[in-house]
FIMIMAR-291073 format. One record per residue (C-alpha): residue in one letter; x, z, y. Coordinates in pm, whole numbers, padded with zeros to 5 digits, always signed. Example, Ala and Ser with C-alpha at 12.3 -4.5 7.8 and 13.67 -1.06 7.14 Angstrom:
2
A+01230+00780-00450
S+01367+00714-00106
// end
This chain:
178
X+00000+00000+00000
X+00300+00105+00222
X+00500-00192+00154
X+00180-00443+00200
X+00107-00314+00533
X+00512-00306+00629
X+00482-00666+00534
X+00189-00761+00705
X+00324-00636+01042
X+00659-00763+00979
X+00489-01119+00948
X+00289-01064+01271
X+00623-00965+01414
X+00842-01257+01334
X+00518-01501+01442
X+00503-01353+01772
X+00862-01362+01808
X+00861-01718+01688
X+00573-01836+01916
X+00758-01663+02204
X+01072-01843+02214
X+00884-02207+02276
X+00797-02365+02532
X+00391-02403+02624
X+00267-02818+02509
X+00171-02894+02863
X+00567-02825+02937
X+00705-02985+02601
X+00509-03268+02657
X+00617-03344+03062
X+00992-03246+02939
X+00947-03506+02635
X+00861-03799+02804
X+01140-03711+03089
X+01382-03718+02802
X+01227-04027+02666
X+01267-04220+03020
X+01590-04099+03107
X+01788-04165+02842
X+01565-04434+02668
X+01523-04297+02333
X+01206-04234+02141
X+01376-04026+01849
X+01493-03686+01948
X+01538-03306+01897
X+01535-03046+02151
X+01703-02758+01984
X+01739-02415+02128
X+02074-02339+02240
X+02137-01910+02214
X+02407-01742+02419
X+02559-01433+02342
X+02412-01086+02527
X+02812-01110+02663
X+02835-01459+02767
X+02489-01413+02924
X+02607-01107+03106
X+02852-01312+03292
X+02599-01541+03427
X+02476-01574+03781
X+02118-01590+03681
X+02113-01524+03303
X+01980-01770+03111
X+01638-01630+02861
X+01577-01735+02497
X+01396-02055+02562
X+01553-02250+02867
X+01874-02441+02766
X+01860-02710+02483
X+02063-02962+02343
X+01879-03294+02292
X+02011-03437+01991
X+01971-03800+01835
X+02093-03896+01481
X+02296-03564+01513
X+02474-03708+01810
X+02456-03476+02149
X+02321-03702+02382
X+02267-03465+02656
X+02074-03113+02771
X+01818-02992+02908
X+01717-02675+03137
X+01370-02565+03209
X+01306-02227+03424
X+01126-02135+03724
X+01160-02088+04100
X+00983-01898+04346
X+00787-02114+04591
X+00567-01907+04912
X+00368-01692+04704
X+00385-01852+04355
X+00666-02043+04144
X+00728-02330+03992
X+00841-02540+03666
X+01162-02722+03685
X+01348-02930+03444
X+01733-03058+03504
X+01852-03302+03233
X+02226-03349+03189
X+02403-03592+03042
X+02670-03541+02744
X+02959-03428+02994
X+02710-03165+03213
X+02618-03425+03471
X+02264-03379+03652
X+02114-03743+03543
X+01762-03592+03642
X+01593-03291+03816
X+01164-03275+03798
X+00932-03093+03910
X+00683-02986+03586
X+00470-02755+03796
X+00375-02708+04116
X+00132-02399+04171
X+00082-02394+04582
X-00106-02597+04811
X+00190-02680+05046
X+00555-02760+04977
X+00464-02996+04699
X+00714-03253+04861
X+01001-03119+04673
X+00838-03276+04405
X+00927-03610+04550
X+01178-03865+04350
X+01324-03907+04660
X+01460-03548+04752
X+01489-03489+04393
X+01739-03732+04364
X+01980-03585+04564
X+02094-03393+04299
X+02182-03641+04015
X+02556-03678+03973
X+02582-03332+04042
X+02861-03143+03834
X+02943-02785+03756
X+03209-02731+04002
X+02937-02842+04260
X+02843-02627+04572
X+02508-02755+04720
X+02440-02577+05093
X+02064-02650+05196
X+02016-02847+05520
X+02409-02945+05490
X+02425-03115+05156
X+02105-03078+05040
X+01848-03234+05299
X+01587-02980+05415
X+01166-03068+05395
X+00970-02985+05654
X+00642-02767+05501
X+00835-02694+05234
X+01167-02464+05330
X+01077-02177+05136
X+01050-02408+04781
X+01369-02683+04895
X+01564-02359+04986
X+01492-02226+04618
X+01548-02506+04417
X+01859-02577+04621
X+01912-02202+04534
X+01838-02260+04150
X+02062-02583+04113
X+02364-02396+04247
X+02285-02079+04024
X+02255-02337+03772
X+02552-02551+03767
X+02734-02210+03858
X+02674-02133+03501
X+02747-02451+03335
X+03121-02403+03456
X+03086-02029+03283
X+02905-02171+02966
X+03156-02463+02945
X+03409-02187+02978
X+03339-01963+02703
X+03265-02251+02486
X+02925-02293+02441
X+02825-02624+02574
// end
């Protein structure tokens, strides 16, 4: 009886933790067809890349369980892909930076934009800006990064997110694990 219910719960356990760790299917689905696009291939894996509590200690921002994958094809690394949020005025939203094999920004989206104002960072134009970025980039809003007007408080925090970003590429790349 003991050892049924210890089992039972150790199954809910393991399913929670399981469904935790992935990403919602409105997400998976905008990330999968940016990965599609991008680099032009229909057959693909995202899988989960972990970091170590001590490598993720050393990070600006550190990095949770489901946000950094490798996107694999026919076993062959063909690039990575970052999903967190940002805060925007009162809310946040869903970003997505795809990098290429040697940790080069090829694309930055916007999945999810919860506010009525400030949506412009959204734009392919602004967005652009930061393809070709590399880790030992250092991106200064209004300087390098060009400022929106309506939307400062959500182009200041992506700006703010790429550079905590690529700021821990150059640590990940570091310690080995990209």
């Amino acid at each position: 009886m003991i050892l049924k219910r210890f089992l039972s719960l150790s199954i809910i356990g393991l399913s929670f933790l399981l469904v935790s760790f992935t990403l919602p299917n409105k997400l998976l689905k905008k990330v999968n067809k940016e990965v599609t696009t991008v680099f032009e291939i229909t057959n693909f894996q995202l899988k989960l890349i972990s970091i170590e509590d001590s490598i993720n200690n050393q990070l600006v921002k550190k990095i949770g369980n489901d946000h950094l994958y490798k996107i694999e094809s026919d076993s062959e690394i063909i690039g990575f892909a970052y999903i967190d949020k940002a805060p925007s005025h009162t809310a946040e939203f869903d970003y997505l930076i795809l990098l290429d094999p040697n940790l080069i920004v090829a694309k930055t989206k916007i999945l999810i934009y919860r506010e009525d104002y400030g949506g412009e960072i959204g734009s392919k134009r602004w967005l652009k800006q930061f393809i070709g970025k590399k880790p030992s980039d250092k991106l200064r809003y209004e300087e390098d990064i060009i400022a929106i007007s309506g939307a400062t408080i959500s182009a200041n925090s992506m700006t703010n997110a790429m550079n905590q970003f690529l700021q821990n590429l150059e640590i990940l790349q570091t310690n080995n694990v990209l």
